[in-house]
C-alpha positions in Angstrom: 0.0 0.0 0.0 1.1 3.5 -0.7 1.8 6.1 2.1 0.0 8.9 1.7 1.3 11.2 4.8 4.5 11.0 6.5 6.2 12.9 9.0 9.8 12.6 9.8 10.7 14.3 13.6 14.2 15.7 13.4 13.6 17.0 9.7 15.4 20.1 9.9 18.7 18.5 10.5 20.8 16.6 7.8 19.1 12.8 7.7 15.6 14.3 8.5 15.6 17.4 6.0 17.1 15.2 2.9 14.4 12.4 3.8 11.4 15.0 3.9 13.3 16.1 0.1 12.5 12.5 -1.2 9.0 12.2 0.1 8.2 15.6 -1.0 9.6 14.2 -4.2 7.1 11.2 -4.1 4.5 13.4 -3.9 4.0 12.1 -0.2 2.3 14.7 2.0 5.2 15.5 4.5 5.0 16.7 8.1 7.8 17.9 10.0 8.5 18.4 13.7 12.0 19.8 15.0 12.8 22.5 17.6 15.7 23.6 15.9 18.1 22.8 18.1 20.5 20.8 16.2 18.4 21.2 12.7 18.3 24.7 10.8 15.5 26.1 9.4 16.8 26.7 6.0 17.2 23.2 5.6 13.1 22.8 5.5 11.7 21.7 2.6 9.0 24.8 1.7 6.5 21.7 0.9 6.6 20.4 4.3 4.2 21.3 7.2 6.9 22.3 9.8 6.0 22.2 13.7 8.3 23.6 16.1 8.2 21.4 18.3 10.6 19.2 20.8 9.8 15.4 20.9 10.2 15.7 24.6 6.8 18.1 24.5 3.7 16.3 25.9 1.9 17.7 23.1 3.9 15.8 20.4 1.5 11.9 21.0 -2.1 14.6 20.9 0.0 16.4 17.4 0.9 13.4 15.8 -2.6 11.9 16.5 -4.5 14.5 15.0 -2.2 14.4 11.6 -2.9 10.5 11.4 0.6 9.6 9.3 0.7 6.3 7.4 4.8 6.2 8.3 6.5 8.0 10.6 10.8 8.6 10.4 12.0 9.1 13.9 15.5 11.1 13.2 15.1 13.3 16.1 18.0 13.1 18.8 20.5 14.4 20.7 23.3 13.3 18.9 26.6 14.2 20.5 28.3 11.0 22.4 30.3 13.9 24.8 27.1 15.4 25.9 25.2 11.7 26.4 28.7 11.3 28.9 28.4 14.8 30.5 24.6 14.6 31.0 23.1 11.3 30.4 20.0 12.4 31.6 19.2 15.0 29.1 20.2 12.2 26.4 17.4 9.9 28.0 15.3 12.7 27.9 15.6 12.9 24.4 16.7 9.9 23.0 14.2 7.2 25.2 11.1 9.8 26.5 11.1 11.8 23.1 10.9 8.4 21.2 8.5 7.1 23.7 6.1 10.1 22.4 6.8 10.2 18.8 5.4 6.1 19.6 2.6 6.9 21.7 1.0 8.6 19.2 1.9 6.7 16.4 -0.2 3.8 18.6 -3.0 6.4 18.6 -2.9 7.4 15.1 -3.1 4.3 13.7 0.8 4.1 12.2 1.4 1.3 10.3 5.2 1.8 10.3 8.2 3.6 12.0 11.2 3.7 10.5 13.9 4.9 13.4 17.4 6.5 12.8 19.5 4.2 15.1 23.2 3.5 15.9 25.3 1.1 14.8 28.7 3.1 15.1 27.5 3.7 19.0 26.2 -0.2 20.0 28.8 -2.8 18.9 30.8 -2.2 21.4 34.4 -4.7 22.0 33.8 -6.7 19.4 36.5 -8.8 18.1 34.5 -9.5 14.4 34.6 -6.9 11.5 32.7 -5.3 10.1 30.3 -5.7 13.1 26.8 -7.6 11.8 23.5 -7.5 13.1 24.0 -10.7 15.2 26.4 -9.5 17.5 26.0 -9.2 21.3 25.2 -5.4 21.4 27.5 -3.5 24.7 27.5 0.2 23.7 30.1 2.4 25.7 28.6 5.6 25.6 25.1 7.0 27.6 24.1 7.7 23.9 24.4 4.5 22.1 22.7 3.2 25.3 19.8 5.1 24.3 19.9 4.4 20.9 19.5 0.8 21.9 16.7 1.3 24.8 14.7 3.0 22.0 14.8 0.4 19.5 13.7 -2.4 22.4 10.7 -0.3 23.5 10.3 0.2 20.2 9.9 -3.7 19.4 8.3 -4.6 22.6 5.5 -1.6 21.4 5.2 -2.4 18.0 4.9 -5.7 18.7 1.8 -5.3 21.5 0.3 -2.7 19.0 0.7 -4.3 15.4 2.4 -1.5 13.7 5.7 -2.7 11.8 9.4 -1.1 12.3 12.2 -0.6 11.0 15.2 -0.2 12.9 18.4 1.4 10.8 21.6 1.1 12.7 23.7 3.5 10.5 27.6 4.0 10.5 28.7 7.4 10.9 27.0 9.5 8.6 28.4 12.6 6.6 27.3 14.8 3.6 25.7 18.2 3.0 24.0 20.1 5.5 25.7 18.5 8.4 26.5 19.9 11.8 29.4 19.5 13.6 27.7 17.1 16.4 27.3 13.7 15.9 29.1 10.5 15.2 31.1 11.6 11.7 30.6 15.6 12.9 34.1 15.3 12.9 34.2 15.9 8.7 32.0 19.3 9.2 34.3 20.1 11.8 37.7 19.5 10.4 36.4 20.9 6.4 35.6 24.1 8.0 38.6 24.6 9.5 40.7 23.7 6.3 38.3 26.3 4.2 39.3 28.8 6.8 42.6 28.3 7.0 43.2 27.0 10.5 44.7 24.1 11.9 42.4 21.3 12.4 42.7 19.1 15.8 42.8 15.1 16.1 41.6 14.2 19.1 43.7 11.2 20.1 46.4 9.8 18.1 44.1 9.4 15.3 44.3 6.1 14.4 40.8 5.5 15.7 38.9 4.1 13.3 35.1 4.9 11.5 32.7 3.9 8.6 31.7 6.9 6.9 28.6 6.9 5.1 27.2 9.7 3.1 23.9 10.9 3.7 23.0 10.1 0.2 23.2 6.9 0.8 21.5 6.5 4.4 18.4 8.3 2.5 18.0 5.8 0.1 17.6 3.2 3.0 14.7 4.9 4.3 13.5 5.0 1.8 13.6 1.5 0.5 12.8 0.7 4.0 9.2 2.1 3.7 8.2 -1.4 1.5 6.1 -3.4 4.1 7.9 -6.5 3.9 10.9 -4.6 5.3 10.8 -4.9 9.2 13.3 -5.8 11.8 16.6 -4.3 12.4 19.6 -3.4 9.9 23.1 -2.1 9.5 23.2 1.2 7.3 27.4 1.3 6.7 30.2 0.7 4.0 32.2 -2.2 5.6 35.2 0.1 5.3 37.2 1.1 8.2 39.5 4.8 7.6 41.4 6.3 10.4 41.0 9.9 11.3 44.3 10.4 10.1 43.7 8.9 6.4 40.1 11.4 7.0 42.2 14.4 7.6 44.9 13.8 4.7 41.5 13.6 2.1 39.6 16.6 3.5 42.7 18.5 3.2 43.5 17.4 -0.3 39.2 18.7 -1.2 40.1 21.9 0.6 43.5 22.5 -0.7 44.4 23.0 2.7 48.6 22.5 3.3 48.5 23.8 7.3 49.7 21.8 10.1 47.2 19.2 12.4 47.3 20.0 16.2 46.6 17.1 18.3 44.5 16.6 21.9 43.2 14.4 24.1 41.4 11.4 23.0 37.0 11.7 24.1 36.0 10.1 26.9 33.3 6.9 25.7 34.0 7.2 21.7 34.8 3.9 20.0 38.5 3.2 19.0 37.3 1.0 15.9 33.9 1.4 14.2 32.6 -0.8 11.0 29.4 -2.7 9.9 28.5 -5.3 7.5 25.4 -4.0 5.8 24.9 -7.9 4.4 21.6 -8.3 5.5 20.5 -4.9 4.1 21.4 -5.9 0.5 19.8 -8.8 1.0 16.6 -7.9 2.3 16.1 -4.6 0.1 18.7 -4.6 -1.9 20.1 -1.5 -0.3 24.0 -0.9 -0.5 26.6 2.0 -0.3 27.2 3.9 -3.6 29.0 7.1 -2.8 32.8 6.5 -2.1 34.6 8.6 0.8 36.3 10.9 -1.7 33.4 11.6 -3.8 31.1 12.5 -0.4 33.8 14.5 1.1 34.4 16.5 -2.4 30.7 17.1 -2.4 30.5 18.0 0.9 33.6 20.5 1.5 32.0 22.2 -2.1 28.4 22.6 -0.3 30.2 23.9 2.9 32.6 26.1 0.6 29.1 27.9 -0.6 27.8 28.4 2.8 
């Protein structure tokens, strides 16, 4: 069956606002709630209906009732693993009562699906196989990857008591055009400015940690393969590719043109050293898989930024 109305919380930031784009594009009635805090306005697509709006409010289960979307994209979060380790409570707050609201009224609407914007970069924590698959014991470090997995097991014991479908999308550590410098691959919007501006970009650690970029080009194309209704579970949204920060730093540098020197500082309390997933079971479910290498995202990128 074809979704007629959608509404993707957190679509003012760089997943939410490129996935409210597609739907728009489908011709999909979009709805968009985001307080702004992380998204930016002028990211909103003018065809959405935008509600500013936290998904912490206790008027978000009454809103999302009264707009009675078919399938809802949960992408709203707080994002930023040093914040989840200086206040874990205000992640919580976000991360597991926000999602809790966003499903409350999904149950009362009458959803039929949720597609949520989860964490594999943040969950597979210690593992000695790589890239890390679905099957894995899941031990996250940090507050926020513990949220990210609390959400997605309220998520399945809910779903599962109300008879709307999920999907779960673990993703890697997503990068691309209208990107912040929080999050899990923040680090790319972070070091690119920098570079444009002619300053010295800083490694936190020695740099050899390791992460799967994705770009967000990519990561929007699951959702959106992930609305089918014989998708439903829980999947890995990644390259299988692990690159250092250092090798990450030597290719923004070579986009920007920058030649400076890189400073170095302490390595972050709770991050992973080595990051990676097997998006097998994607391609084999929905046939999703990565198409944007790390040098063409990064060139695209560091050009969007250079406009900004």
């Amino acid at each position: 069956m074809a979704h007629e109305r959608a509404l993707v919380t957190g679509g003012a930031g760089c997943i939410g606002s490129h996935i409210a784009d597609q739907l728009i594009r489908r011709r999909i009635k979009t709805y968009v709630i985001d307080d702004l805090s992380g998204g930016r306005r002028e990211n909103l697509n003018p065809n959405a209906t935008f509600y500013r709006m936290s998904v912490e409010s206790p008027k978000v289960p009454a809103l999302i009732e009264k707009l009675k979307p078919d399938i809802v994209f949960h992408c709203a979060a707080q994002i930023d693993v040093r914040v989840s380790v200086k206040d874990p409570v205000k992640d919580a707050r976000v991360n597991v009562l926000g999602g809790l609201r966003v499903l409350e009224g999904c149950v009362k609407a009458g959803t039929k699906k949720l597609v949520f914007s989860s964490s594999g970069g943040a969950i597979y924590h210690g593992q000695p196989v790589r890239p890390s698959h679905e099957r894995l014991a899941v031990r996250p470090l940090s507050p926020y990857g513990v949220s990210k997995l609390a959400f997605e097991l309220y998520l399945h014991s809910i779903c599962q008591a109300s008879g709307m479908s999920y999907v779960a999308l673990r993703y890697a550590n997503v990068y691309g055009p209208r990107q912040g410098a929080r999050g899990e691959a923040g680090v790319i919007s972070v070091f690119a400015r920098k570079m444009l501006a002619g300053e010295a970009p800083v490694i936190f650690g020695d740099g050899k940690q390791t992460r799967d970029f994705v770009c967000v080009d990519d990561v929007v194309r699951a959702n959106i393969l992930a609305m089918r209704p014989s998708v439903r579970g829980v999947f890995n949204v990644g390259t299988g590719k692990e690159t250092s920060v250092n090798r990450l730093v030597a290719l923004i540098a070579r986009s920007t043109g920058y030649r400076g020197d890189v400073g170095h500082g302490k390595g972050v309390v709770g991050e992973e050293r080595r990051s990676c997933l097997d998006a097998t079971l994607a391609k084999k479910t929905f046939g999703w898989e990565p198409t944007v290498s790390l040098e063409e995202g990064i060139e695209k990128t560091v050009k969007w930024m250079a406009k900004k």
